[in-house]
Every structure is written in structure tokens, then in C-alpha cells.
C-alpha positions in Angstrom: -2.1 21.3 14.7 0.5 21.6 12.3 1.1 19.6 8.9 3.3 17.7 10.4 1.3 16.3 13.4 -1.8 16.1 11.2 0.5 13.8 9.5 1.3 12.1 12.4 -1.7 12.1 13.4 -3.5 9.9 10.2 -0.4 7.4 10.0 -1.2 6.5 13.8 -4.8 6.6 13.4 -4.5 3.6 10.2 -2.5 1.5 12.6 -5.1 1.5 15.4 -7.7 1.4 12.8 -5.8 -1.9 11.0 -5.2 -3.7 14.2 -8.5 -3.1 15.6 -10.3 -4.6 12.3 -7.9 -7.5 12.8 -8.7 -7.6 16.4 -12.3 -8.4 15.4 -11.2 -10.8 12.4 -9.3 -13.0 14.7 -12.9 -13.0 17.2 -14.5 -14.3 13.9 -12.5 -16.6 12.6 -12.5 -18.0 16.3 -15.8 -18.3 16.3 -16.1 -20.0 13.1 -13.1 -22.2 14.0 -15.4 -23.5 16.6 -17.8 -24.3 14.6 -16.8 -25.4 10.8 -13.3 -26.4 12.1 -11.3 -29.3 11.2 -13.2 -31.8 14.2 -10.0 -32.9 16.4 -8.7 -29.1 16.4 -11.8 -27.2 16.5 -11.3 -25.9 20.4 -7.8 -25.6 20.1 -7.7 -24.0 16.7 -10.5 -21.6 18.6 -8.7 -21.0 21.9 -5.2 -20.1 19.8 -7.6 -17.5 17.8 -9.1 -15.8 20.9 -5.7 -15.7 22.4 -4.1 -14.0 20.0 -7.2 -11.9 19.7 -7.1 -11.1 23.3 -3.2 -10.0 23.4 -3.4 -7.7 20.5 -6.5 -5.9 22.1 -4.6 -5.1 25.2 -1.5 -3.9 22.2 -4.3 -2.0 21.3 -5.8 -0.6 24.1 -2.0 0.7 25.5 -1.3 2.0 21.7 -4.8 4.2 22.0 -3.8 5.4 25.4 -1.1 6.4 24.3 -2.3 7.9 20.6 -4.8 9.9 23.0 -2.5 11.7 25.2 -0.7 12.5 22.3 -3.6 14.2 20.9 -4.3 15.7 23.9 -1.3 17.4 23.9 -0.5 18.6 20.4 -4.6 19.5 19.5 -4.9 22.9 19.6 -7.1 24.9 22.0 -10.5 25.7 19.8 -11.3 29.6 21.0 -14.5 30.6 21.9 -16.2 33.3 19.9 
């Protein structure tokens, strides 16, 4: 792989790496939202955190996908020796 595509490479890496660690801050905060929430919008306020949670996880899952094939096809071919 060249410079480039190692560059490439790390810039798309941080982005998966970012959302997924906000992916699992949004399932904590929901959880604690449930419990230590303001009373009247403690479900709500935890059902709008696991939503958001649950539509940036399939963002995630399609940017991965896609960040894999891309790997896939500009990794180079390790020879056997």
C-alpha cells in the first residue's frame, strides 16, 4: 500500500473509531438517562438516546462495509517465502 492509501487508510479508520466510541457513549448516557434522569423525561430522554444510538450504528456498520472492501482491494498481496 502506497503513502497515499496508508493515508487514506488512518483518516478513515479515526472516523469509524470516533463514531463507534460515540456509538457506545450515547448506549451510556441512555442508560443513565434511565436511571438519574430528570423523573417526567427519564424514558423519553432514554428512548431519544438509544435511537440515535441505534441509527448511527447502522451509519457505522455500512461505513465499515464499505472501509473493508476498500481495504480489500488496495492491501497488497503478502508473498509467501
Amino acid at each position: 500500500m502506497d503513502k497515499e492509501n496508508k493515508k487514506e487508510f488512518k483518516l478513515k479508520f479515526y472516523y469509524l473509531a470516533v463514531e463507534l466510541n460515540v456509538i457506545i457513549l450515547l448506549g451510556a448516557l441512555s442508560i443513565m438517562a434511565f436511571f438519574i434522569g430528570p423523573g417526567q423525561y427519564r424514558v423519553l430522554l432514554a428512548l431519544i438516546l438509544i435511537i440515535m444510538g441505534s441509527l448511527l450504528s447502522l451509519h457505522f456498520r455500512k461505513k465499515y462495509k464499505e472501509t473493508k472492501a476498500w481495504l480489500d482491494e488496495h492491501s497488497e498481496k503478502v508473498k509467501e517465502t
